[in-house]
N, C-alpha and C positions, 0 to 999 in steps of 0.2 A: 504494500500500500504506500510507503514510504519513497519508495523507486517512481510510482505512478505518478506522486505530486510534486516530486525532486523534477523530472521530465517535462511536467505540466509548467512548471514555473520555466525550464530551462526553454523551452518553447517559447511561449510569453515575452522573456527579455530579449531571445534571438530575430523573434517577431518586431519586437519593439523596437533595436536596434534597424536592424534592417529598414524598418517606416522611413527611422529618423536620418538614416543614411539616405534613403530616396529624396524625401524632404527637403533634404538642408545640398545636398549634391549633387542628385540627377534630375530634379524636378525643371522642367523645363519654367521661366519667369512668367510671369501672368502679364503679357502686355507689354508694350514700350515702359523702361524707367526713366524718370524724369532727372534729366543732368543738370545740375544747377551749377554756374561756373561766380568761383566766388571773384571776387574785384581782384584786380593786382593793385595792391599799393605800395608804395615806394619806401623804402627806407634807408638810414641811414647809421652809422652807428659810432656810439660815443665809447669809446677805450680810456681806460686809468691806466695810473702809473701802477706795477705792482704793487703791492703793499703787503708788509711784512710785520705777522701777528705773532707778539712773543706768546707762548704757554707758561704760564707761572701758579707751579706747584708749592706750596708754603714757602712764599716770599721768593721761590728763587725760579728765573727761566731756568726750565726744562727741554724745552722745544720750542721750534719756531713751524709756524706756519706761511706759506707766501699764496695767496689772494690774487688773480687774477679777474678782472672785472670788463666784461663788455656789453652795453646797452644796445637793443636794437631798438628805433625809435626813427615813425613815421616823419618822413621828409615834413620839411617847411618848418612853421612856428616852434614846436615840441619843441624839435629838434637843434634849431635854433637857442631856446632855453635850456636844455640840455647842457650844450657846449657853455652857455653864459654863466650857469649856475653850476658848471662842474665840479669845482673846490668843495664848494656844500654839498653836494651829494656823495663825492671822497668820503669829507670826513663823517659821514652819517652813514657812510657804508663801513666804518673804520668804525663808531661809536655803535654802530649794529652786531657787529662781527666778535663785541667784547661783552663775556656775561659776567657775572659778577659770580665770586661764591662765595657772599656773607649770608 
């Protein structure tokens, strides 16, 4: 009896599998799909200087870490700001980069 419901089940997932193989692989698509083409927009990109993160283990550098940072950011105004305001986002990416462990 145990063999009869073992078989029963193994049927069942072989079935099931197989569907899901048809389904998802040989199923011919339902119809034209609709290709939606997204915009090209331009951009530009803003580079730091490296920046080099000490690791300080009770009181003392253990390790250094070195930070490379590159912004990809849409042409025109942004991007313009970007370059303007580069220092300040350095150091905020330099003040982001440091966690504290008090």
């Amino acid at each position: 009896m145990r063999i009869a419901i073992l078989l029963l089940v193994l049927l069942l997932l072989l079935g099931a599998a197989g569907g899901a193989a048809w389904w998802f692989l040989l199923r011919e698509p339902d119809g034209e799909a609709e290709v939606v083409e997204e915009p090209v927009i331009e951009s530009g990109f803003v580079e730091f200087q490296p920046m080099i993160l000490p690791i300080i283990e009770r009181g003392r550098i253990t390790n250094r870490v070195i930070m490379l940072v590159t912004l990809e950011i849409p042409q025109g105004e942004n991007l313009d700001r970007a370059e303007l305001y580069k220092p300040k986002l350095r150091d905020l990416l330099f003040r982001s980069s440091i966690r504290s462990t008090h």
